[in-house]
N, CA, C and O atoms as a Maestro MAE file, in Angstrom:
{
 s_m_m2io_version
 :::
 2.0.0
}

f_m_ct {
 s_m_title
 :::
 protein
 m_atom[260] {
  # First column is atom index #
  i_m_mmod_type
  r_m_x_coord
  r_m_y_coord
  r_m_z_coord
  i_m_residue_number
  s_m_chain_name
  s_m_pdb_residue_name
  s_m_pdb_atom_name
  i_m_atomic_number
  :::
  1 25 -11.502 -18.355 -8.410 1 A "UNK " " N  " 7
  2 3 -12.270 -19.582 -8.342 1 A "UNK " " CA " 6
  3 2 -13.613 -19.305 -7.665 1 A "UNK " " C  " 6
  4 15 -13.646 -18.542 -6.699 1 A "UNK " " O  " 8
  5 25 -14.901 -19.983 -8.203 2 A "UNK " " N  " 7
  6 3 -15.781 -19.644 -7.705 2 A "UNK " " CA " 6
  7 2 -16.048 -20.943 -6.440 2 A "UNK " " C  " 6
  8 15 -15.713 -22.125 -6.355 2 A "UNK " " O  " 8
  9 25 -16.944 -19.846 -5.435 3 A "UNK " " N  " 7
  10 3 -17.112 -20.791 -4.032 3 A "UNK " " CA " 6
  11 2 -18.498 -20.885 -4.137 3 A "UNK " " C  " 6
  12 15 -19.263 -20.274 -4.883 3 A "UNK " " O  " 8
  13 25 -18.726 -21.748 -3.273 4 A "UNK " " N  " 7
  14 3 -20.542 -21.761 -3.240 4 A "UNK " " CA " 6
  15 2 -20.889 -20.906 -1.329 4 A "UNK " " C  " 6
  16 15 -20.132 -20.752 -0.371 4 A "UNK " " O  " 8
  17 25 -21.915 -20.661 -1.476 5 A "UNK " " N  " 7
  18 3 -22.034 -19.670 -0.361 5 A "UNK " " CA " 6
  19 2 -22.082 -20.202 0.804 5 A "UNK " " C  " 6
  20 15 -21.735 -19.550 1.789 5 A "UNK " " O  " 8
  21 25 -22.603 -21.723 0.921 6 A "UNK " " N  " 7
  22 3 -21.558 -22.482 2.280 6 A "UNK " " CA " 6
  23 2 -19.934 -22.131 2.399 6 A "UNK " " C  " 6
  24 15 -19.375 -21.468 3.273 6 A "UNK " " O  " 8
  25 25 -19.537 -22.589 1.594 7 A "UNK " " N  " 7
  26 3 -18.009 -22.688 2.031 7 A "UNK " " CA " 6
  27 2 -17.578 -20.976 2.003 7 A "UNK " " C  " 6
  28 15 -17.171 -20.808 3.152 7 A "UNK " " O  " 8
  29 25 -17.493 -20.004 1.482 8 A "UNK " " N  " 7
  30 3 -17.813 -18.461 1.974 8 A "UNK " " CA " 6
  31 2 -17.819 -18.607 3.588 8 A "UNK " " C  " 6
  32 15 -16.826 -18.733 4.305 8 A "UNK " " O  " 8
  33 25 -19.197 -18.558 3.994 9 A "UNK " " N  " 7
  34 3 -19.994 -18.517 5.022 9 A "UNK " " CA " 6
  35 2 -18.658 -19.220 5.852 9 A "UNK " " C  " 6
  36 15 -18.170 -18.431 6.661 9 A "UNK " " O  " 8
  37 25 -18.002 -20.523 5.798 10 A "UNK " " N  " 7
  38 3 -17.330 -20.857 6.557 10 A "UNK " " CA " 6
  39 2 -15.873 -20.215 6.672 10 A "UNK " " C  " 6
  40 15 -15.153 -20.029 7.652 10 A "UNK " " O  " 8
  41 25 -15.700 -19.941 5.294 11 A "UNK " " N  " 7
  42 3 -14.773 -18.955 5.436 11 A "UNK " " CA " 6
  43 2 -14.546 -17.889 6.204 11 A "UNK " " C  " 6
  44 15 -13.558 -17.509 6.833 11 A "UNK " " O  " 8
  45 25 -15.989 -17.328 5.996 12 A "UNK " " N  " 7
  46 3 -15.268 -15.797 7.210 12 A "UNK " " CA " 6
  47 2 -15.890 -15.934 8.418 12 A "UNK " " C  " 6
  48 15 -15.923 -14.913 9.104 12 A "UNK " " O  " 8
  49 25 -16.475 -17.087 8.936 13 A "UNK " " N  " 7
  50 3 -16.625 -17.704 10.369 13 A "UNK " " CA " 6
  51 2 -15.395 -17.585 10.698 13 A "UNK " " C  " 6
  52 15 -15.049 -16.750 11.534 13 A "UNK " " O  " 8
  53 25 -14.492 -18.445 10.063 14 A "UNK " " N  " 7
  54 3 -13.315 -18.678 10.465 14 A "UNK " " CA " 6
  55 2 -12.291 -17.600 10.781 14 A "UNK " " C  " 6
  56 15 -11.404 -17.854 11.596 14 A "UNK " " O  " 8
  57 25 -12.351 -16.530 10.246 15 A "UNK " " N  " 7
  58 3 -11.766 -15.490 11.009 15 A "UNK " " CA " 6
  59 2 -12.632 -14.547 11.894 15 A "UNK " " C  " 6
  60 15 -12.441 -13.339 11.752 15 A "UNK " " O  " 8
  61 25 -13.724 -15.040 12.948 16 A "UNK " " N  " 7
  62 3 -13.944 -14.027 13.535 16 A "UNK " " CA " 6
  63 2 -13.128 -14.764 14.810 16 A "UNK " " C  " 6
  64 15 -12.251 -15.622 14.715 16 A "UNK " " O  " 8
  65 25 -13.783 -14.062 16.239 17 A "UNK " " N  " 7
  66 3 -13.303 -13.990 17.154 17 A "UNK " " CA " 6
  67 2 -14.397 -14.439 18.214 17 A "UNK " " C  " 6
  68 15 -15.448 -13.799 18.192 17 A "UNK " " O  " 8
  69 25 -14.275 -15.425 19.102 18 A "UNK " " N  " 7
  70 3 -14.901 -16.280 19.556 18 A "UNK " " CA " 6
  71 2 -16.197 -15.670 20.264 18 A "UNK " " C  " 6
  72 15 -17.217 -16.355 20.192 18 A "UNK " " O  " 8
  73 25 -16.262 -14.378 20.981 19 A "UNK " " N  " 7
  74 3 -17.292 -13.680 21.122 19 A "UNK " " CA " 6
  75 2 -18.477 -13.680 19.915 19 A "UNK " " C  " 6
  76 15 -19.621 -14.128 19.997 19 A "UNK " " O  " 8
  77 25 -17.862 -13.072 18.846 20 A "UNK " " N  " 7
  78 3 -18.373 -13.397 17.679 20 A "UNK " " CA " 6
  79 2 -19.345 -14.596 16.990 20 A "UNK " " C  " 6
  80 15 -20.427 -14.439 16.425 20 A "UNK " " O  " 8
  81 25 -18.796 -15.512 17.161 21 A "UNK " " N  " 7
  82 3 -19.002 -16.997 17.200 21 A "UNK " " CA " 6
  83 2 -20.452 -17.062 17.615 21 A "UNK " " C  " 6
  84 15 -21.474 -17.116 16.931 21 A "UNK " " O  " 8
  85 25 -20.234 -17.039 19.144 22 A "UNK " " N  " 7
  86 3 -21.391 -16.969 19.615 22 A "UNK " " CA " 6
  87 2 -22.833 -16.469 19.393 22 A "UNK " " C  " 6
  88 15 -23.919 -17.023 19.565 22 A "UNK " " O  " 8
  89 25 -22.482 -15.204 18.944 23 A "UNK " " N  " 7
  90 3 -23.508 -14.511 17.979 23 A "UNK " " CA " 6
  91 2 -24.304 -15.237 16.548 23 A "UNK " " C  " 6
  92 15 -25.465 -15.304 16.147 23 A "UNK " " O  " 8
  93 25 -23.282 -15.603 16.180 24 A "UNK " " N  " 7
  94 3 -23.175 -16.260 14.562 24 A "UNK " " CA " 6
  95 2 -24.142 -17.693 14.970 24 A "UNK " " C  " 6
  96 15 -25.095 -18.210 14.387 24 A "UNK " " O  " 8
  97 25 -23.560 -17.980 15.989 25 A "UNK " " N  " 7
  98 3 -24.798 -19.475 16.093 25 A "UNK " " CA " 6
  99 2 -26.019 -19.315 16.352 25 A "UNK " " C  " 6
  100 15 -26.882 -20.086 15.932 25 A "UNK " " O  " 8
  101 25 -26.311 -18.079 17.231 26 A "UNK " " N  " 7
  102 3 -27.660 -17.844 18.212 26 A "UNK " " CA " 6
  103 2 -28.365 -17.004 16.617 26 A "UNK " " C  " 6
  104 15 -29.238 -16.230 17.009 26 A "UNK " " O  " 8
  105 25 -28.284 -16.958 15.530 27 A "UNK " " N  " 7
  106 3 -28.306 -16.286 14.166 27 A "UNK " " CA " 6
  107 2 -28.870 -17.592 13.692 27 A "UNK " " C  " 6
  108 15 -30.051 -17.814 13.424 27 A "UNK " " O  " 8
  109 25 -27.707 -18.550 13.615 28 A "UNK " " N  " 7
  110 3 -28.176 -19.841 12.608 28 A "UNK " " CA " 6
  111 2 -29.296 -21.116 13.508 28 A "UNK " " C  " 6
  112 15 -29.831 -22.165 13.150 28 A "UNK " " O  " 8
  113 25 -29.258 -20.373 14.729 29 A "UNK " " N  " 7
  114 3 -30.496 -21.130 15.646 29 A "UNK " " CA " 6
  115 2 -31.698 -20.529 15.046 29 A "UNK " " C  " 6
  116 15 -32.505 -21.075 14.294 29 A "UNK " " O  " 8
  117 25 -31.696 -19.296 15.500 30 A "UNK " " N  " 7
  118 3 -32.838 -18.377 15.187 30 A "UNK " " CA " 6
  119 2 -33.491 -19.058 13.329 30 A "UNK " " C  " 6
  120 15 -34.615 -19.478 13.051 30 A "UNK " " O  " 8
  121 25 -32.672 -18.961 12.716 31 A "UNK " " N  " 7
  122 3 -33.408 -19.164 10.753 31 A "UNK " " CA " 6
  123 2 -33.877 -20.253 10.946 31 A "UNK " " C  " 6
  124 15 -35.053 -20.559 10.747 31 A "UNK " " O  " 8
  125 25 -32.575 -21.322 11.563 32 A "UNK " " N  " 7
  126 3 -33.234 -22.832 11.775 32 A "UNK " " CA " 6
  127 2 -34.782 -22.548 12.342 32 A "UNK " " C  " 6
  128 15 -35.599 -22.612 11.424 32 A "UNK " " O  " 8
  129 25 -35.173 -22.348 13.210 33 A "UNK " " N  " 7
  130 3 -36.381 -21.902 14.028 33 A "UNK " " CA " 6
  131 2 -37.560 -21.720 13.668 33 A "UNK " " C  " 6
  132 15 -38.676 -22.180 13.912 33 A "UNK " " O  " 8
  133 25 -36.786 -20.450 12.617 34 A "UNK " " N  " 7
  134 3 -37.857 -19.529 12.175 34 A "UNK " " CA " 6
  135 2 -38.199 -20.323 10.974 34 A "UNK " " C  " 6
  136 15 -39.401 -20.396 10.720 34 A "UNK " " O  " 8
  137 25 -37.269 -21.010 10.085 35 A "UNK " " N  " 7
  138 3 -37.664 -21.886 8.773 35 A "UNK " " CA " 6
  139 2 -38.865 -23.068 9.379 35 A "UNK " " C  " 6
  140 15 -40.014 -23.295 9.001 35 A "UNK " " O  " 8
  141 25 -38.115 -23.617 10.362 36 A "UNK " " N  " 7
  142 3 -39.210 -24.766 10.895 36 A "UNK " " CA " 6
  143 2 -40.136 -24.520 11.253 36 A "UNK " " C  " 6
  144 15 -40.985 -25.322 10.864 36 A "UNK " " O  " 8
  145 25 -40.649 -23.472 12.089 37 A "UNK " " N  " 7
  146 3 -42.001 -22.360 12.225 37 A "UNK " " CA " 6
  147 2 -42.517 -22.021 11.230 37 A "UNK " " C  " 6
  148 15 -43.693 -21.832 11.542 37 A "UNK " " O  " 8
  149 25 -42.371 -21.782 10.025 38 A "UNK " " N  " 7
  150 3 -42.995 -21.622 8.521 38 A "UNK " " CA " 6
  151 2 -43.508 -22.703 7.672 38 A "UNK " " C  " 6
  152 15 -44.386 -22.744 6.810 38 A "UNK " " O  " 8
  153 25 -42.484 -23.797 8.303 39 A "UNK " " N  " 7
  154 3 -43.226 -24.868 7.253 39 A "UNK " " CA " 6
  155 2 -44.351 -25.588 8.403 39 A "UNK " " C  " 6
  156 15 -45.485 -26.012 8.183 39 A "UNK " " O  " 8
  157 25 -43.821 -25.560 9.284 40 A "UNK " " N  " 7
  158 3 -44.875 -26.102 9.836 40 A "UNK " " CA " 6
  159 2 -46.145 -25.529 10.107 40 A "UNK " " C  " 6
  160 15 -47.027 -26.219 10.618 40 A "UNK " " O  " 8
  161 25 -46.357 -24.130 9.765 41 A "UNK " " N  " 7
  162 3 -47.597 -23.515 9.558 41 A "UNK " " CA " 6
  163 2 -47.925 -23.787 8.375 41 A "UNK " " C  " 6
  164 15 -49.111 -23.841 8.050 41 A "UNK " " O  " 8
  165 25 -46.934 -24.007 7.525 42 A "UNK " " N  " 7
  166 3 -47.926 -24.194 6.295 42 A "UNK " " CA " 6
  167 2 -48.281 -25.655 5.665 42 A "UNK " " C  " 6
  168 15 -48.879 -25.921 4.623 42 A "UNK " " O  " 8
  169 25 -47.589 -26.698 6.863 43 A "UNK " " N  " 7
  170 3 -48.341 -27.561 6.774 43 A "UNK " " CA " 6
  171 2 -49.548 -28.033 7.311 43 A "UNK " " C  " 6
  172 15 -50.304 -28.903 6.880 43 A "UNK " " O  " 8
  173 25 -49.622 -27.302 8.360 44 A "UNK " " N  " 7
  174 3 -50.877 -27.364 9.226 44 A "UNK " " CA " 6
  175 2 -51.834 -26.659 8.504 44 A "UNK " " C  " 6
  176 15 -52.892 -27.234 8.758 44 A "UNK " " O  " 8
  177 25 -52.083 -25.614 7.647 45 A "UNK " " N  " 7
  178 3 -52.960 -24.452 7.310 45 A "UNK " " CA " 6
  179 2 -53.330 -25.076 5.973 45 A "UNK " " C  " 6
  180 15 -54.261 -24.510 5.400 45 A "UNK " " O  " 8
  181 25 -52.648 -26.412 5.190 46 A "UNK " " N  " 7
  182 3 -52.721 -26.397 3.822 46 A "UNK " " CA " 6
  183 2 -53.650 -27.030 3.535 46 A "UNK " " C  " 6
  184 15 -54.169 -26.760 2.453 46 A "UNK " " O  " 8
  185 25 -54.324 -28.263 4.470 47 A "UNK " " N  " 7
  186 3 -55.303 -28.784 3.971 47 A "UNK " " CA " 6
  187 2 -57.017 -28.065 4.190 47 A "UNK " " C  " 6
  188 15 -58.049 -28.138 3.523 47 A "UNK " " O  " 8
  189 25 -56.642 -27.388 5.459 48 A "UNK " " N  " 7
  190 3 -57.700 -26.368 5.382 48 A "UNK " " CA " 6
  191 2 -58.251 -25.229 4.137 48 A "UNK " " C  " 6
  192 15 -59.168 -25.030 3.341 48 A "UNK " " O  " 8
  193 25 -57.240 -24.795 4.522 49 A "UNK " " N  " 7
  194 3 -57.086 -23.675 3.145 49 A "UNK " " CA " 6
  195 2 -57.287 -24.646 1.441 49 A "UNK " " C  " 6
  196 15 -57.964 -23.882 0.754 49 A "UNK " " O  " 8
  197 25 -57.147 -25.219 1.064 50 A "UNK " " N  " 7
  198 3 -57.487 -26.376 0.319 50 A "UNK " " CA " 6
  199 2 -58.968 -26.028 -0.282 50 A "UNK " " C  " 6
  200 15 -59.421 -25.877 -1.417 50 A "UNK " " O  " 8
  201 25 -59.290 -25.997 0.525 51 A "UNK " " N  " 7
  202 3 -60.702 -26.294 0.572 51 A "UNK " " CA " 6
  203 2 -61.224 -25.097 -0.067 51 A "UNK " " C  " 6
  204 15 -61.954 -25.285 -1.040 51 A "UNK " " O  " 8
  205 25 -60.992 -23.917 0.289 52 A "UNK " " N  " 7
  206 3 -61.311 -22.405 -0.139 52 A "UNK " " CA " 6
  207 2 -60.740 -22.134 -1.113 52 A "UNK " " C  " 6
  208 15 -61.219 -21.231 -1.798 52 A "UNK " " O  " 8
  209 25 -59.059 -23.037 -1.721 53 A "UNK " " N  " 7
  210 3 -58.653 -22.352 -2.910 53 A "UNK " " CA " 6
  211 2 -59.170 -22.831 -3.855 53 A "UNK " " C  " 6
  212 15 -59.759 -22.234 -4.757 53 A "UNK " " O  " 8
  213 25 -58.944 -24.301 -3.699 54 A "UNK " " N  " 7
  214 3 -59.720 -25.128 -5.104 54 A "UNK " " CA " 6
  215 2 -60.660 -25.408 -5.486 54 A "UNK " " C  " 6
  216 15 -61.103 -26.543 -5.664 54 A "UNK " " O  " 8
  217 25 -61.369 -23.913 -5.776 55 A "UNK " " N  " 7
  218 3 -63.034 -24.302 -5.786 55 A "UNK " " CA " 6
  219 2 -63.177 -23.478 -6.904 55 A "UNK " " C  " 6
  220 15 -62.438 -22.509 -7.077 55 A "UNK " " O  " 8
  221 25 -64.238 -23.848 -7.820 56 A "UNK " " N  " 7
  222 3 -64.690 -23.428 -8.912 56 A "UNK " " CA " 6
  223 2 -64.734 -21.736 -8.807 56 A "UNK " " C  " 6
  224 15 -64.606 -20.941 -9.739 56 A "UNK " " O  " 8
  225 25 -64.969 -21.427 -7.293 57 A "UNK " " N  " 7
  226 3 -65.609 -19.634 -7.547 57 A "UNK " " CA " 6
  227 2 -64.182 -18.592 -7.698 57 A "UNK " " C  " 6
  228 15 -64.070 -17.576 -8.384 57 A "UNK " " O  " 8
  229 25 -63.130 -19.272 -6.765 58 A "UNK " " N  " 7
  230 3 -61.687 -19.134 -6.294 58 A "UNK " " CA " 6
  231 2 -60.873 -18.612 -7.884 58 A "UNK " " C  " 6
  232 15 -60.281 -17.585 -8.218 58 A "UNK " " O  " 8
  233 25 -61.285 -20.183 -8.740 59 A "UNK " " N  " 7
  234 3 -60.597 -20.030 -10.639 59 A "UNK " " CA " 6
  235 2 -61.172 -19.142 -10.826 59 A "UNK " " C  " 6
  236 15 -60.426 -18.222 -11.161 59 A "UNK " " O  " 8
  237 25 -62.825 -18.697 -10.775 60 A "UNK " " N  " 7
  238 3 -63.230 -17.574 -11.333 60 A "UNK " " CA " 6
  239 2 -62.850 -16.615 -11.025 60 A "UNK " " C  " 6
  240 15 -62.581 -16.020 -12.068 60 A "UNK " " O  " 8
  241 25 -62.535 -15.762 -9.862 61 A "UNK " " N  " 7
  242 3 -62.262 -14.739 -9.177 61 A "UNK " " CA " 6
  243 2 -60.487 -14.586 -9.512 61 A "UNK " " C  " 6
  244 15 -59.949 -13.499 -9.299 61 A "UNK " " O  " 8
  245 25 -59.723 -15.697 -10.011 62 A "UNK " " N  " 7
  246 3 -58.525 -15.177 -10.199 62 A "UNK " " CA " 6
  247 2 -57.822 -15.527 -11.650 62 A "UNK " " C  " 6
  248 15 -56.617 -15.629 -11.880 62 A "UNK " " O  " 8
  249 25 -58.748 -15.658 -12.413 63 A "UNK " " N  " 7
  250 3 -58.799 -16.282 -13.803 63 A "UNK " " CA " 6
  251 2 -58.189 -15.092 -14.524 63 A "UNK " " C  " 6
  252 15 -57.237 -15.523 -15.174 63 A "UNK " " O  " 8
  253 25 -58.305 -13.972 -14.667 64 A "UNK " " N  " 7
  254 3 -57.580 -12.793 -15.136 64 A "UNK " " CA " 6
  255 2 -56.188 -11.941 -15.030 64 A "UNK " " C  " 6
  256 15 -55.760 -10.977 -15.665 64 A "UNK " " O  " 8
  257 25 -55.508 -12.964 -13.608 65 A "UNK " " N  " 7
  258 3 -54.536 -12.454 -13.187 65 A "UNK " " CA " 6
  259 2 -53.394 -13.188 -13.598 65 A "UNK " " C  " 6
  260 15 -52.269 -12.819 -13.261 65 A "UNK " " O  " 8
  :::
 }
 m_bond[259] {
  # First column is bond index #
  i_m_from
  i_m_to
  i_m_order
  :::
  1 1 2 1
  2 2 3 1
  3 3 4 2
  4 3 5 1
  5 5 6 1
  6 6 7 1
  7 7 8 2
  8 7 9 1
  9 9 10 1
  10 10 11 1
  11 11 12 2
  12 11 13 1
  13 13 14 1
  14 14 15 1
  15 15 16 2
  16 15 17 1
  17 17 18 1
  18 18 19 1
  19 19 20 2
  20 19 21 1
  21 21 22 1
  22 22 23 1
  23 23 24 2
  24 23 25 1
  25 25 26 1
  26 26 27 1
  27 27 28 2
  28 27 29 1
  29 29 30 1
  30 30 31 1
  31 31 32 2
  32 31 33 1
  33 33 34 1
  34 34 35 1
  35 35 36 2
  36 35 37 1
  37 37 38 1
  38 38 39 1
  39 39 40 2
  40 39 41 1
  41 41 42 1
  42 42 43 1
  43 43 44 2
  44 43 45 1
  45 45 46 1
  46 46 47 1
  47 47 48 2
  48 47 49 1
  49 49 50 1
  50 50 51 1
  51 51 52 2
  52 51 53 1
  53 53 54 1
  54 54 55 1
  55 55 56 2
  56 55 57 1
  57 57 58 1
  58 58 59 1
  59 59 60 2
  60 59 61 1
  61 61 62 1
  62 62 63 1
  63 63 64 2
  64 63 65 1
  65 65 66 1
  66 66 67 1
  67 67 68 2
  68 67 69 1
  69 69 70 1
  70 70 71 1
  71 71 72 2
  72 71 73 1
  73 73 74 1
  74 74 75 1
  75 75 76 2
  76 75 77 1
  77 77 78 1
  78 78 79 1
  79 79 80 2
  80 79 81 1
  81 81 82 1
  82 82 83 1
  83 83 84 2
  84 83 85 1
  85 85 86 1
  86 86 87 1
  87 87 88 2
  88 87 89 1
  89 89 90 1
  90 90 91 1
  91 91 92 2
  92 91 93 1
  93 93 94 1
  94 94 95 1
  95 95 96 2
  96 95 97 1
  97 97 98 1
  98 98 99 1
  99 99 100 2
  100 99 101 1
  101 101 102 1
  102 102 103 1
  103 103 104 2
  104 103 105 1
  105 105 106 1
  106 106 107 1
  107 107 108 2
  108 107 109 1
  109 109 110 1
  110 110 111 1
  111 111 112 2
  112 111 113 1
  113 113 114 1
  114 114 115 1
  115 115 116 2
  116 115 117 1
  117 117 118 1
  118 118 119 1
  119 119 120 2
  120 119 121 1
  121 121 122 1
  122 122 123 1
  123 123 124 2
  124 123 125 1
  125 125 126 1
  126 126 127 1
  127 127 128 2
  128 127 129 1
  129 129 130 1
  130 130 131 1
  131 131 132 2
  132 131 133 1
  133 133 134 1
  134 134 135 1
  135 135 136 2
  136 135 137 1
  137 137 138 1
  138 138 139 1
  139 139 140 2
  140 139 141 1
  141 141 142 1
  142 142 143 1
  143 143 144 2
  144 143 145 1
  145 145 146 1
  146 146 147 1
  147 147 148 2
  148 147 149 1
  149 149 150 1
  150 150 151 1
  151 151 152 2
  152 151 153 1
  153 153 154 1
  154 154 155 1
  155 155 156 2
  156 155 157 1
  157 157 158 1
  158 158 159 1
  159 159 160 2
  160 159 161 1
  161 161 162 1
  162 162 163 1
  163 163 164 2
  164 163 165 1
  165 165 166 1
  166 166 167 1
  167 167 168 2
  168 167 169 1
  169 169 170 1
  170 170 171 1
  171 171 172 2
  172 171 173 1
  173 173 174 1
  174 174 175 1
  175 175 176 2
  176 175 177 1
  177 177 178 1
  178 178 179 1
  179 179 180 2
  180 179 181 1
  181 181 182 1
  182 182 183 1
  183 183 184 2
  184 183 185 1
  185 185 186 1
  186 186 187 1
  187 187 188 2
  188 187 189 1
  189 189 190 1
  190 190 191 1
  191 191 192 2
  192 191 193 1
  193 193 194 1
  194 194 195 1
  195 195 196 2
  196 195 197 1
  197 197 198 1
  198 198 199 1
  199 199 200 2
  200 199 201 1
  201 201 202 1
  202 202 203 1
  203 203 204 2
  204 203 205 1
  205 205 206 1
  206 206 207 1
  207 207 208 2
  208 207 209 1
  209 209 210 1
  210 210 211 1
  211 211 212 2
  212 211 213 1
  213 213 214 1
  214 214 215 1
  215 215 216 2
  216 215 217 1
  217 217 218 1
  218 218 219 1
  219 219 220 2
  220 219 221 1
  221 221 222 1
  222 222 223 1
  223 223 224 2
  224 223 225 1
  225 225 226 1
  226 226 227 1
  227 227 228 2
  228 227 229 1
  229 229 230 1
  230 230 231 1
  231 231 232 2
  232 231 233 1
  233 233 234 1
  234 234 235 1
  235 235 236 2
  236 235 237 1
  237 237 238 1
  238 238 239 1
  239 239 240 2
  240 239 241 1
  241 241 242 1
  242 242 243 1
  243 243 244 2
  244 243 245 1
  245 245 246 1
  246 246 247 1
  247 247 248 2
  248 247 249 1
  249 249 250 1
  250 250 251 1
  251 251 252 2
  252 251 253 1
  253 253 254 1
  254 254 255 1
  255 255 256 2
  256 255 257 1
  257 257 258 1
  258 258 259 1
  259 259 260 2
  :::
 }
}
């Protein structure tokens, strides 16, 4: 039967060993973190940057790729 990679993931949580555990969260803190640190740079950077991509010289310079 196929699983989806949540329920996996909870699966073999479930057999580690509580030391373990601990690790496994300070892991899913860290992505949480690091995901929210990414978008929020790239929401802050997008309207700036805006400005430099969508410009007539920007299409020209990448019109070939």
């Amino acid at each position: 039967m196929f699983m989806n990679t949540k329920k996996i993931l909870i699966n073999e949580i479930e057999k580690l060993p509580e030391p373990a555990l601990a690790e496994v969260l300070d892991y899913v803190r860290f992505l949480e973190y690091k995901t929210k640190g990414a978008l929020e740079t790239y929401l802050q950077s997008k309207s700036s940057l805006e400005k430099e991509w969508l410009s007539p010289i920007e299409d020209e310079a990448w019109k070939n790729l």
